[in-house]
Structure formats: structure tokens, C-alpha cells
N, C-alpha and C positions, 0 to 999 in steps of 0.2 A: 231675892228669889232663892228657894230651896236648895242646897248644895246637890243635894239627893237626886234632885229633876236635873240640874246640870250634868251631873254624873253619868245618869242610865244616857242625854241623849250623845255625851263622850263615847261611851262602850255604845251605843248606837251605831255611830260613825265609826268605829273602832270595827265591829263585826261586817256591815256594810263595805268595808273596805275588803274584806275577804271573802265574802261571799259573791260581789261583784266584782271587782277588782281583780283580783286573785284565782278563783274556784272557776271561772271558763278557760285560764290557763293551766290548771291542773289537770281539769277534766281531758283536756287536749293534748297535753303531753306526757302526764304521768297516768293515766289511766288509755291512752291510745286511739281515742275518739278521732274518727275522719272527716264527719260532716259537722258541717259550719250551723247547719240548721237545730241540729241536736245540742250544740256549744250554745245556741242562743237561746234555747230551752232552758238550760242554764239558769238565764238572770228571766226569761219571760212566765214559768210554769211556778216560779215563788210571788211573782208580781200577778199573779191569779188570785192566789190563796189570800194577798195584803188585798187586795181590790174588794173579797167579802168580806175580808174581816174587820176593813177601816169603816167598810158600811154599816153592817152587821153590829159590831163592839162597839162605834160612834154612837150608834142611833138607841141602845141599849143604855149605855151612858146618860143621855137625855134623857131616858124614860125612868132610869133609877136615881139619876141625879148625884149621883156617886163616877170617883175617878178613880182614887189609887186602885181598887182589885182588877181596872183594867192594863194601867202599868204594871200592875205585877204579873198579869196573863201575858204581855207584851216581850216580859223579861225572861218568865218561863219559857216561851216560845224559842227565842235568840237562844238559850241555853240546849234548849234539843234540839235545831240545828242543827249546831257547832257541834256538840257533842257528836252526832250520828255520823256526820259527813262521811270522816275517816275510815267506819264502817264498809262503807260501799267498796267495791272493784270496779262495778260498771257506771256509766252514764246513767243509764233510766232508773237505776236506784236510787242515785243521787234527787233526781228529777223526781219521785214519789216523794220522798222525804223532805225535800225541801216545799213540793206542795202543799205537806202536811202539816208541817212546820209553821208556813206563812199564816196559816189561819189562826195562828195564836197571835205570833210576832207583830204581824201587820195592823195592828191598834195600839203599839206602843209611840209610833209620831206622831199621830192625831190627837191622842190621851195627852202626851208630852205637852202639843204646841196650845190644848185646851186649859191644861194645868195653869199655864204661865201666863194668858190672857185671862183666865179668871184674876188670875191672885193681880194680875198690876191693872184694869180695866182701862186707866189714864193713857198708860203708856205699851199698848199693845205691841208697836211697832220695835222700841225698843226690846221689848222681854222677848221677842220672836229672834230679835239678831244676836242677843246672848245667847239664846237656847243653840242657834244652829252654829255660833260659834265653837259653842262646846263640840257640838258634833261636827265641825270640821278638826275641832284637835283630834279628835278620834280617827279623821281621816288621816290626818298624819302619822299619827300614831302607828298607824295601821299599816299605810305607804312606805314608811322608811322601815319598821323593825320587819314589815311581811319581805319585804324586797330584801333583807339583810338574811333572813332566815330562807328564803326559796332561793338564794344564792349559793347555799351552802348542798343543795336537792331540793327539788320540785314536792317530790312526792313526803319526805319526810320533813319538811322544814315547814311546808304548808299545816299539817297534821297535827304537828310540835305546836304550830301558831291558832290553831281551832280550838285546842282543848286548853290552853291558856287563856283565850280571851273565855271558852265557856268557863272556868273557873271563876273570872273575876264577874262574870255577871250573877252565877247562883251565888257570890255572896254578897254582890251588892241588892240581889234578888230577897235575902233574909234582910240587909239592913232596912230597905225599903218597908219590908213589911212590919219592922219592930217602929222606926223613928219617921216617917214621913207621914203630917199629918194628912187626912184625905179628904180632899177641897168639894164639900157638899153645897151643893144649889137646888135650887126649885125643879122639882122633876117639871117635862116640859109637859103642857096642855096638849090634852088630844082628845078626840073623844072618846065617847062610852065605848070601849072594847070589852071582847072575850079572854084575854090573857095580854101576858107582858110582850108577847111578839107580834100581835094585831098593831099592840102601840108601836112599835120599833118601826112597824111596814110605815103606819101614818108619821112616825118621826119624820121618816126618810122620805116620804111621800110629798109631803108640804115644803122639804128642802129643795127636793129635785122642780117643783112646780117655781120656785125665787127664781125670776131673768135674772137678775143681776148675776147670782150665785153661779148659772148654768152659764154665763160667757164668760167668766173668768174660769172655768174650766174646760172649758172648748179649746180658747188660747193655750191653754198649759196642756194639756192632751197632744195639740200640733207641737210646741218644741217640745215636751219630753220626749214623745216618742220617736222625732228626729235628733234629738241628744243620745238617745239608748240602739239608734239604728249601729250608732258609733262606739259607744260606751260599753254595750254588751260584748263589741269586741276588740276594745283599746288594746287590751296587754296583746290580743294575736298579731292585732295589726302594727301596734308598734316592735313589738319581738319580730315576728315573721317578714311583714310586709317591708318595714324602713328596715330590716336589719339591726336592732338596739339590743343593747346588750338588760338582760332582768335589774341591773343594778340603774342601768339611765331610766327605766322605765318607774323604779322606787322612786327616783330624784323628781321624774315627772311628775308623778300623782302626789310626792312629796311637798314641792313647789309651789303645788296647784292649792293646796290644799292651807298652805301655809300664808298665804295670798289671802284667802279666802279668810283666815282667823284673824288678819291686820288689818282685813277691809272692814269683817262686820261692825266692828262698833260705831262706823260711818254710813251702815245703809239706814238704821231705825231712825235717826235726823233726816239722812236725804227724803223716806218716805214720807217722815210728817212733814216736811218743809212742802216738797214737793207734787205728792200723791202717789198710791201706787200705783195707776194706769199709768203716770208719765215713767217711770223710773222702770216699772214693767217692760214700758215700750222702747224706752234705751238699752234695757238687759235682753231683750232681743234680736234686736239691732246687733252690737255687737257679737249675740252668737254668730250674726252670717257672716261679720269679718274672721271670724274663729274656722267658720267650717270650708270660706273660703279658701284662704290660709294651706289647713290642712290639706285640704284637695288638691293643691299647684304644689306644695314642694315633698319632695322625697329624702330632708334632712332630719335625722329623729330629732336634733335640738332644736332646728324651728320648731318641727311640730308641737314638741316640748313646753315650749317657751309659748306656742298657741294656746294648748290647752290647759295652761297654765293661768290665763286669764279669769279672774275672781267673779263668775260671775253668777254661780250658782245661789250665793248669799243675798242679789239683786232681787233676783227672779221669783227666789222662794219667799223672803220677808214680804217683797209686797205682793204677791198672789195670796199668802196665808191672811195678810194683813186684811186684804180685801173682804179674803171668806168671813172673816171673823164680823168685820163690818155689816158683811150682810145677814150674817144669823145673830138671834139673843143669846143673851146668856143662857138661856135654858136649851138653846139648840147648840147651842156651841162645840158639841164635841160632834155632833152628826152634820153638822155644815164642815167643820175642817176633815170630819174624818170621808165628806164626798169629796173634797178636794185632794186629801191621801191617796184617795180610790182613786181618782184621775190619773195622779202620778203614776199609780199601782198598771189602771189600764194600758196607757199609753208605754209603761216598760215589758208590759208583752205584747203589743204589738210592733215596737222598734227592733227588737231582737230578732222577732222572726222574720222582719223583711230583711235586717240586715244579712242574715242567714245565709236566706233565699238569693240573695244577691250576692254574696260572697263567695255560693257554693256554682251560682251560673258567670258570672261576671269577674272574681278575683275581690280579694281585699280592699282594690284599689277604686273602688266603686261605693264604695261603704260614703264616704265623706261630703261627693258629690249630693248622695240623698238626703244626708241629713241639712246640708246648704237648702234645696229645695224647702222641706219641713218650717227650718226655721224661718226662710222668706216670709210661707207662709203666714206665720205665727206673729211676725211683725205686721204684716199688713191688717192682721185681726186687732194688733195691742196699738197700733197708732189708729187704726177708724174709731177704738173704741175712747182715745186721750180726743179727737174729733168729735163725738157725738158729744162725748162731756162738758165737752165746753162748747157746742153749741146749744146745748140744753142751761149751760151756766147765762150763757148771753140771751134765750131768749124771756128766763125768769127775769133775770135783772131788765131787761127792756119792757115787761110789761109791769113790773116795780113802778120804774121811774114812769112809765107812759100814764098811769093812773092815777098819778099827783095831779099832771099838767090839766089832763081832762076834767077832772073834777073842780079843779079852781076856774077852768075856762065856763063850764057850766053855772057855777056859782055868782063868777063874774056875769055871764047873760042874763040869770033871773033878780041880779042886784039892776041890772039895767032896768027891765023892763017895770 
């Protein structure tokens, strides 16, 4: 696998951590924002901008058959972010910019996880839990040096930590564009259109129409956007709500994330052993012990030690895995880049209810909801490990029932 594709989805996960992670507690405390709802705008109004642009740049992809100029749109994008941020005094600048932003950024995961299921076809499941491995080092990365550097000032340390990681991506942003080569395929079949964006609509158009495609993004829709109910505003709730200090809060998303880079090289076996509906449906599971958890105690190290549970590496290899199954090769960057947009959707909707709830209810309501979310989300990923295997037992039953028959009948007309 490319080092180059490892890399951008590192600094991925690296920026990620501060734009989510980090930049709702900034906006909150170093710039003086009051409302919970405007903090969840935050991570919700850049999760707008990924949601067109994993459509949009996916289904674009397929139509040109071409990847890396879409990594490097990906990378540009991450790069003026981070750049801008520090610009800002207020919230709603922030909030413009970062919507502006996402319409670039937001087709570098689906470009990513397209790249690495073309180039290994055999072994999809694995090149997906190296890909996201890389990007939880990047959470790491991101976790302990941002929590080491915001310890020092919120406002300057955060700042310090924006325009370092933009540094390291415009120049992984040139390497990309000099040494990585760019993984061409068969533009996908469409019909006779009027220009390149007629085809982009029918890319997208025939993906959105796949059942299969469309329930493994319903399911991921319900818990992300019950994970981001909580997530858009970990750092307030854990700083504010349990009282933790910015450095236990680093050790958390540190933990969590370090978890996460030991586990994956065990989910791309568990998936093909197993399937990703079933392994889905236990990574869901688990999130209600997680959200439960959280919800009952008021100690930031359990909490900690909860969210700390490895499970985003479960959830995502085999949701990706899935998508990938159900488009071809020629759709492949516009089936993973709808299931992007899922995730995209669903993190603006979680923020702002969590908001909305946090600004009528207190912090301490945030967890309860997202319990709810994930409930649901399992009951969708075990009906759906159910239907599959009742669909597995009723082929095999009419398999074997059309030997017996056919010999019974042969047997009759040998009588008579």
C-alpha cells in the first residue's frame, strides 16, 4: 500500500483531532461563545460542506476515472482550514470558513478508502484497517501533542497547533502531487448525457437507487449521529461538566485512540472471518455499553476509560467494507464517497441536537441521547445480521430441496 495514502489519512486524523476535538473548546473559551448551539455549529456546518463534497467529488471520480487530483483537492482543502482558523475573533467566521473549507476537504476519506480498495481488490477489508489505522495515529498524535500545547493557553497553543499541522500537509500536499502514482479505472457507464455533471447526477443517482447500499447507511446515519450528539461536545463536557483537567482530557482522546491503532490490525480478519453485518452489529452493541456508562457516572476517569473503548475501527472497516461490496469498481469512489456523506450528514445533525439540548437541559443530558441513537442503530445492525441469514437458509433449502425432488420424480417415471 502507498506510503503516501498512509500518510495524508495520518495528517487526516491528525487535523481531525483539532478541528473536532479541540476547536469547540476554543471557540468556547478563547474566543467567549455562550451558546451550546453555536459550539455544535462548530463540527455540524463543516459536516454540510463534507456531505456535498463526498457526493459531489465521489461521483465526479467515477465519471473521470481518475483519483489522486481528487486527494490532492482533499489536501488543499485541510490546508486552508487550518490555515484560516486563527484568523477569526468570532464564532460565525469560524463557521463560514470552515463551511467553505469542507467543500474541498470532504472527498479526501472517500478518495482515500477508494484508492486502497482499488489497488488490493482481494483484500479490501484489510487495506481499510491499515488505512484507518494510520488515521487513528493521527488521532493520537493530535490528542496528546494538542492537549500538551492547549495546556500551555487555549488560545495560543491551539493556533501554534493549526498552522503546524497546515505546514505538514502543503508539503505532503506537493509530495503527493510529484510521487504518488494515480490509480486509473474505467470511467463508470452512464448514459448519453449533456456534460460531465448530467453524469455525476446519474453516477450518484443509480448509487442512491442500491438497497443494499442505502441500509448500511441508514444504520451508520443513526449511531453517528448519536456518537456526534456527544462528540461535538466531549472536550465541554468532559472539562466543564465532570470537572477534568485539558491534560486528562488529552490522556482520554489519547488512550482512545491508541486502542484504536492496536486494535485495527484485528478488525480486517474479524470482518472477512466473520462479516461485516455481524461485526457491525457487535460494534454497535457495545456503543450502548459505552453510552450507558457515560450517562451513570460523574468520574472523568471512568468516563475516560469508557470512551476509550476501540470501537470506531469496528464500525467503520465494516460499514466501508460493505459499501465497497456493493458498488463496482467503476462506482467505487461514489458508493464510498455516499457512505462519507452519511457520516458527513449525520455529524450535523448530532451537534445540533446535542446543542439544542445542552443549551435547554445541561450537559448532563447529552449521553442519555446519544444511548437512545445507538439503541436504535443496533436494532437496525442485528435485524439486518437476521434477514441475512434468513435469506442464507432459505437459498440453501431450496438448493438441497431440488436434488430430493428431482430424483423422487425420476424415481416415479423409472417405475411406471
Amino acid at each position: 500500500m502507498p506510503f503516501l495514502v498512509l500518510a495524508a489519512a495520518l495528517l487526516e486524523g491528525l487535523s481531525l483531532t483539532l478541528v473536532q476535538g479541540y476547536l469547540p473548546l476554543y471557540v468556547r473559551r478563547a474566543l467567549g461563545e455562550t451558546h451550546f448551539l453555536t459550539i455544535g455549529a462548530v463540527v455540524a456546518v463543516p459536516a454540510l460542506g463534507t456531505f456535498i463534497a463526498s457526493n459531489f467529488w465521489g461521483g465526479l471520480s467515477d465519471v473521470s476515472g481518475r483519483l489522486k487530483p481528487f486527494i490532492l483537492v482533499g489536501l488543499v482543502g485541510y490546508v486552508a482550514a487550518l490555515t484560516g482558523y486563527p484568523l477569526f475573533r468570532h464564532g460565525y467566521g469560524i463557521l463560514l470558513w470552515a463551511g467553505m473549507a469542507s467543500l474541498l476537504y470532504g472527498t479526501l476519506a472517500p478518495s482515500l478508502k477508494t484508492y486502497v480498495t482499488l489497488a488490493q481488490p482481494t483484500r479490501r477489508e484489510h487495506a481499510l484497517a491499515y488505512l484507518l489505522m494510520s488515521q487513528s495515529i493521527g488521532w493520537f498524535l493530535g490528542s496528546v501533542g494538542g492537549s500538551r500545547l492547549l495546556e500551555r493557553g487555549i488560545a495560543s497553543g491551539f493556533r501554534f497547533a493549526l498552522w503546524a499541522c497546515a505546514a505538514l500537509l502543503a508539503a505532503h500536499a506537493v509530495l503527493v502531487a510529484l510521487k504518488l502514482r494515480d490509480w486509473r479505472r474505467e470511467p463508470a457507464p452512464i448514459r448519453r448525457t449533456r456534460g460531465w455533471l448530467e453524469g455525476v447526477v446519474q453516477d450518484l443517482a443509480s448509487l442512491y437507487e442500491n438497497p443494499r447500499l442505502l441500509s448500511v447507511c441508514v444504520l451508520i446515519f443513526f449511531l453517528v449521529a448519536g456518537n456526534y450528539i456527544t462528540w461535538g461536545f466531549f472536550a465541554v463536557f468532559f472539562v466543564e461538566h465532570l470537572h477534568a483537567s485539558v491534560g486528562t482530557l488529552g490522556l482520554a482522546l489519547g488512550i482512545s485512540s491508541l486502542l484504536g491503532i492496536l486494535l485495527m490490525p484485528f478488525v480486517g480478519p474479524l470482518v472477512r472471518r466473520f462479516g461485516g453485518h455481524r461485526i457491525l452489529a457487535v460494534g454497535t452493541t457495545l456503543y450502548i455499553v459505552m453510552y450507558l456508562g457515560m450517562a451513570l457516572t460523574r468520574n472523568p476517569l471512568a468516563a475516560a476509560a469508557l470512551f476509550a473503548m476501540p470501537l470506531y475501527g469496528m464500525v467503520n472497516v465494516s460499514a466501508s467494507t460493505l459499501a465497497s461490496q456493493y458498488s463496482t469498481g467503476a462506482q467505487r469512489g461514489g458508493g464510498l464517497g455516499i457512505l462519507n456523506g452519511t457520516y458527513a450528514l449525520a455529524t450535523i445533525v448530532g451537534p445540533l441536537i446535542g446543542g439544542s439540548l445542552a443549551d435547554r437541559s445541561g450537559l448532563g443530558a447529552i449521553p442519555w441521547t446519544s444511548l437512545g441513537f445507538a439503541f436504535l442503530a443496533s436494532a437496525i445492525a442485528w435485524w439486518s445480521v437476521a434477514a441475512k441469514a434468513a435469506t442464507a437458509r432459505a437459498v440453501g433449502s431450496e438448493a438441497h430441496g431440488t436434488r430430493p425432488a428431482d430424483r423422487s420424480e425420476a424415481s416415479g417415471r423409472n417405475a411406471d
